[in-house]
C-alpha positions in Angstrom: 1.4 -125.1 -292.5 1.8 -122.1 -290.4 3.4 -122.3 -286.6 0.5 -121.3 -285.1 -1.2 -124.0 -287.2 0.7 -126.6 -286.1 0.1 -125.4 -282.4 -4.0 -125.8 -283.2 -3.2 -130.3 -283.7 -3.5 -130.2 -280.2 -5.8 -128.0 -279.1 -9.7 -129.2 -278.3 -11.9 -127.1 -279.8 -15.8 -126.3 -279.8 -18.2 -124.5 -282.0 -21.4 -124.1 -280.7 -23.6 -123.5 -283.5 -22.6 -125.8 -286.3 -24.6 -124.6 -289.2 -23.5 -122.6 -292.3 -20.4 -120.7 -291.4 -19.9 -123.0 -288.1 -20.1 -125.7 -290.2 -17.8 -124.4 -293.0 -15.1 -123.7 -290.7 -15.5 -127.3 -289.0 -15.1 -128.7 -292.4 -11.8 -126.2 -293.5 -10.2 -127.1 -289.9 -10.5 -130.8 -290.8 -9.6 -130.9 -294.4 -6.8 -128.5 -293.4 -5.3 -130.7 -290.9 -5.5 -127.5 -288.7 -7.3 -129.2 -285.6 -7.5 -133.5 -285.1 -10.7 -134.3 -285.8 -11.2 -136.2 -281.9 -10.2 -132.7 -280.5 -13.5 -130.8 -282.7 -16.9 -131.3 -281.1 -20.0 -128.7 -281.7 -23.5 -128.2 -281.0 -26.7 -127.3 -282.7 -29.6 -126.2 -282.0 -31.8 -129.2 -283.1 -31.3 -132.9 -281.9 -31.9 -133.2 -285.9 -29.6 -131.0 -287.0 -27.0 -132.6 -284.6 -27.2 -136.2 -285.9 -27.0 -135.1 -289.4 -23.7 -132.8 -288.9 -22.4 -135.8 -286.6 -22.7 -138.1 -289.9 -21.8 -136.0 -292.2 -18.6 -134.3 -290.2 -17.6 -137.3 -288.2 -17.4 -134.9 -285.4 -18.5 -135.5 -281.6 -22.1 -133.4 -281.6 -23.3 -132.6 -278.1 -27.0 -131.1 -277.1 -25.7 -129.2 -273.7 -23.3 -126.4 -274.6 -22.0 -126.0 -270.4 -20.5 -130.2 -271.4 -19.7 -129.0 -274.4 -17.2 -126.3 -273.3 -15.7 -128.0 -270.5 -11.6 -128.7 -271.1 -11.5 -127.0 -274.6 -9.1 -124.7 -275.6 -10.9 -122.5 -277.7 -14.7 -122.5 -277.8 -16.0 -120.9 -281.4 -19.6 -119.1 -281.0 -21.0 -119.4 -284.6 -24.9 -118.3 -283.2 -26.8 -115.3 -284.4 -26.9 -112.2 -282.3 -30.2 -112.7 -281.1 -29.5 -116.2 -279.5 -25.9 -115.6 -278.0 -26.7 -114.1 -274.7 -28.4 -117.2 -274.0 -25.5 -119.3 -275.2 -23.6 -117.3 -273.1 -25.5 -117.8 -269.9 -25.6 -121.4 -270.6 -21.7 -121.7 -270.6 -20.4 -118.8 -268.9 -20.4 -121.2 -265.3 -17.9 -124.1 -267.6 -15.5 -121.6 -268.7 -12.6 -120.4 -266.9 -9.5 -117.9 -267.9 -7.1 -119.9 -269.9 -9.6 -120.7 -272.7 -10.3 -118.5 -275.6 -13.8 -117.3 -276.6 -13.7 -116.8 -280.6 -17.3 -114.7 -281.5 -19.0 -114.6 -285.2 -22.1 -113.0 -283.7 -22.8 -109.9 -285.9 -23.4 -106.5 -283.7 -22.6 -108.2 -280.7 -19.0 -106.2 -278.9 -16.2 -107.9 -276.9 -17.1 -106.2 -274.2 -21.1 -107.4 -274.3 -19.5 -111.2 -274.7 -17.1 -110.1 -271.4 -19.5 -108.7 -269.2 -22.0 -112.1 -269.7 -19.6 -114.0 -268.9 -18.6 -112.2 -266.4 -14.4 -113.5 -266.0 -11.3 -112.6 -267.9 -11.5 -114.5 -270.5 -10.0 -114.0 -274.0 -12.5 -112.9 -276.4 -11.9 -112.4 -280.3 -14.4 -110.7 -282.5 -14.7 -112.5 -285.9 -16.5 -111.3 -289.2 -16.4 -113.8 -291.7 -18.4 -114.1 -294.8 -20.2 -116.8 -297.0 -17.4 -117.2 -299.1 -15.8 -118.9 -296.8 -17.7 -122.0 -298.1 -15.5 -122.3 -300.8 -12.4 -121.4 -299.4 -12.4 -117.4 -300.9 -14.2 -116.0 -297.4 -12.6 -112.8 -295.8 -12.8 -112.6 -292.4 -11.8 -109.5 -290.0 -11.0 -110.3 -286.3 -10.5 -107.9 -283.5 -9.3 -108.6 -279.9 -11.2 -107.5 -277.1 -9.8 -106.3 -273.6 -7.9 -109.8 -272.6 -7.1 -110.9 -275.6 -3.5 -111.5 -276.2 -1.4 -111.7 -279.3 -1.1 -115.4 -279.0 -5.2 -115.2 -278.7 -5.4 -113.5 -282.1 -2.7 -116.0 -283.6 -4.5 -118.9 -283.1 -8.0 -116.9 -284.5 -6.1 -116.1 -287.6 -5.0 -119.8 -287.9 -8.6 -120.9 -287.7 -10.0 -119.1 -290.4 -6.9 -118.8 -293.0 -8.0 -122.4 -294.0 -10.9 -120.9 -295.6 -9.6 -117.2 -296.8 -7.9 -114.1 -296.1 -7.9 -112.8 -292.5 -6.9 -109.2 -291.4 -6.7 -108.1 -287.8 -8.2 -104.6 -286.3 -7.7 -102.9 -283.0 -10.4 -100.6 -283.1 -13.6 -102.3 -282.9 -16.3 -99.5 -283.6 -15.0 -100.7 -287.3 -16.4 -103.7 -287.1 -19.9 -102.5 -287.7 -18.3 -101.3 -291.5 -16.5 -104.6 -291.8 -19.6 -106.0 -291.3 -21.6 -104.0 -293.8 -18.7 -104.2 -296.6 -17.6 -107.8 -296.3 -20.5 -109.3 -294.3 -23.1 -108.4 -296.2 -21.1 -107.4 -299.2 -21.5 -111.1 -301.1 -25.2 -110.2 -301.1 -24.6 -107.1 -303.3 -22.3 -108.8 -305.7 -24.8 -111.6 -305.9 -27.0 -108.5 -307.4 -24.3 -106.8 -309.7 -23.9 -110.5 -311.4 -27.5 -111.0 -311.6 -27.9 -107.8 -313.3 -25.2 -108.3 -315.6 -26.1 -112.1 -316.9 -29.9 -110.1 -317.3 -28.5 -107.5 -319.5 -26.6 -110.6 -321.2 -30.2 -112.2 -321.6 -31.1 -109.0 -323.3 -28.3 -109.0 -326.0 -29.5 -112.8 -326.8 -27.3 -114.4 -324.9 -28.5 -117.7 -323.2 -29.1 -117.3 -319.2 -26.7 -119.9 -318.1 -23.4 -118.2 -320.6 -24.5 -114.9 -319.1 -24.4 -115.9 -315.7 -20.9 -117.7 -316.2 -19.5 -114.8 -318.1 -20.6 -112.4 -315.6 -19.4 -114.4 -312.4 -16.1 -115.2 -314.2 -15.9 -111.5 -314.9 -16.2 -110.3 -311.4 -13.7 -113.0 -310.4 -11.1 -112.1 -312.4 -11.3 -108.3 -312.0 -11.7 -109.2 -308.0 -8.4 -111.0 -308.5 -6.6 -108.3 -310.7 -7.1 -105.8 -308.2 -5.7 -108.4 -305.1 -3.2 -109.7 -307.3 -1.6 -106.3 -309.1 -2.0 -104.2 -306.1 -3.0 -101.6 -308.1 -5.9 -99.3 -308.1 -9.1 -100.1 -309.4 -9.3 -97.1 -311.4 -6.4 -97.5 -313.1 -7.4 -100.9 -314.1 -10.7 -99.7 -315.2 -8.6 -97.5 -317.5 -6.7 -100.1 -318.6 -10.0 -101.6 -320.3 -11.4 -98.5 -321.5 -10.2 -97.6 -325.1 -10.7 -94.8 -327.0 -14.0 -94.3 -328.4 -14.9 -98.5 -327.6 -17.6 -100.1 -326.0 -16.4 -100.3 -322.4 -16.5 -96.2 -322.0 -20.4 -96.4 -323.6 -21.1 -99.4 -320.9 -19.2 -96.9 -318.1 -21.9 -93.6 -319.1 -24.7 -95.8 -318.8 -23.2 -97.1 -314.9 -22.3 -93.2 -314.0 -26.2 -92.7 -315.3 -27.7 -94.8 -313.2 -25.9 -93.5 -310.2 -23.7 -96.6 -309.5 -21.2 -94.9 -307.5 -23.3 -93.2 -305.0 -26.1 -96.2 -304.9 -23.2 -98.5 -303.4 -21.2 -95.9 -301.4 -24.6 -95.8 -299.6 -25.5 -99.5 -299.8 -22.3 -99.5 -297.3 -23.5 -96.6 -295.6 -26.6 -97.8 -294.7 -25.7 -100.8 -293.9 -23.3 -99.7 -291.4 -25.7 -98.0 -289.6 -27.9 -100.5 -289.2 -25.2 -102.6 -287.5 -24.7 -99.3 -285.3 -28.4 -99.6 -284.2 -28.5 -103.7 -283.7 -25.3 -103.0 -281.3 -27.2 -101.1 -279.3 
């Protein structure tokens, strides 16, 4: 377990917004030992959505978020971008300097989290993705204007449970972090949907060509993090002289793979832009 880990035992911390990705990283910071489970407490948005994570979690679930706050350490906004400015009015008056503010709201900037609540307090940007749910996420963070390097060491301690974690200064990035890793689970979802179809087309039976194309997209996902080398030299080392893989490669190149994803990213990017402002 990391230093920084170890330092998180103590700490109280509360995530308002318990569901998917809130809940995930409740669940990671308890099975990791990263946080005692008497020091987590959360929120939902439902009464009934609060009873069932209390049960199922065996976390302390409260309904007002301004209690909820109060004494902890770090406070973890997992709430979409349309409902955290009123989470944010609801606990800016609990909050004081010497906790941390860790946000997972999409299109929503450090400095819009600052200026609602108004105080110095140390805010870190989060981007995680869906994958976290089974322990293969990748989350980005990026500090904002009082955020010290302490701050972004006990962020990257609350998400490495659940995956990889890199750390940005420059947050007009985020908006492509969001687009490529946020939403980029989404896309492969596609690619291995479309693969196991063309597997159904060859004869093969739906539930083999969904394994073989998930497995496939795994294994080249963890060549290219593993070997450090480039994807295109990888992709070489498959293609063979005059074999099936180069024929299968004309038929992607076709159909405009390349481009079609360079500006799945693209667009995607902008949109963020636009929902930031």
């Amino acid at each position: 377990m990391l230093k920084e880990t170890k330092m998180l035992r103590d700490k109280k911390v509360a995530v308002i917004g318990v569901g998917k990705i809130g809940g995930t990283l409740v669940s990671g910071l308890l099975r990791n030992n990263v946080v005692r489970k008497e020091n987590l407490a959360g929120s939902t948005a439902h009464a009934e959505s609060n009873d069932e994570v209390a049960k199922r979690l065996g976390v302390k679930m409260l309904r007002d978020n301004a209690t909820l706050v109060k004494g902890r350490d770090i406070i973890i906004l997992a709430v979409k971008p349309q409902t955290i400015q009123k989470v944010l009015g609801e606990i800016k008056g609990s909050l004081n300097e010497d906790q941390l503010v860790i946000t997972l709201a999409a299109a929503r900037t450090t400095q819009f989290i600052e200026e609602n609540l108004g105080k110095k307090i140390p805010v870190v940007r989060a981007m995680p993705n869906t994958p976290c749910l089974v322990n293969a996420g990748m989350t980005v963070l990026c500090p904002g204007k009082f955020a010290k390097p302490k701050h972004v060491e006990m962020s990257r301690s609350i998400f490495e449970p659940v995956g990889l974690v890199d750390v940005i200064d420059n947050e007009e990035l985020m908006d492509g972090v969001t687009a490529l890793s946020g939403s980029g689970p989404a896309y492969a979802y596609i690619i291995i949907e479309a693969l196991a179809e063309g597997g159904v087309k060859v004869g093969l039976p739906r539930s083999l060509a969904t394994k073989l194309a998930a497995q496939t997209l795994l294994g080249a996902a963890k060549m290219v993090m593993e070997t450090g080398e480039h994807p295109a030299k990888l992709k070489d080392e498959v293609t063979t002289p005059a074999g099936t893989t180069i024929d299968g490669i004309m038929a992607l190149e076709d159909g405009g793979i390349r481009v079609t994803l360079i500006k799945t990213v693209d667009r995607a990017t902008e949109k963020s832009k636009e929902l930031s402002k």
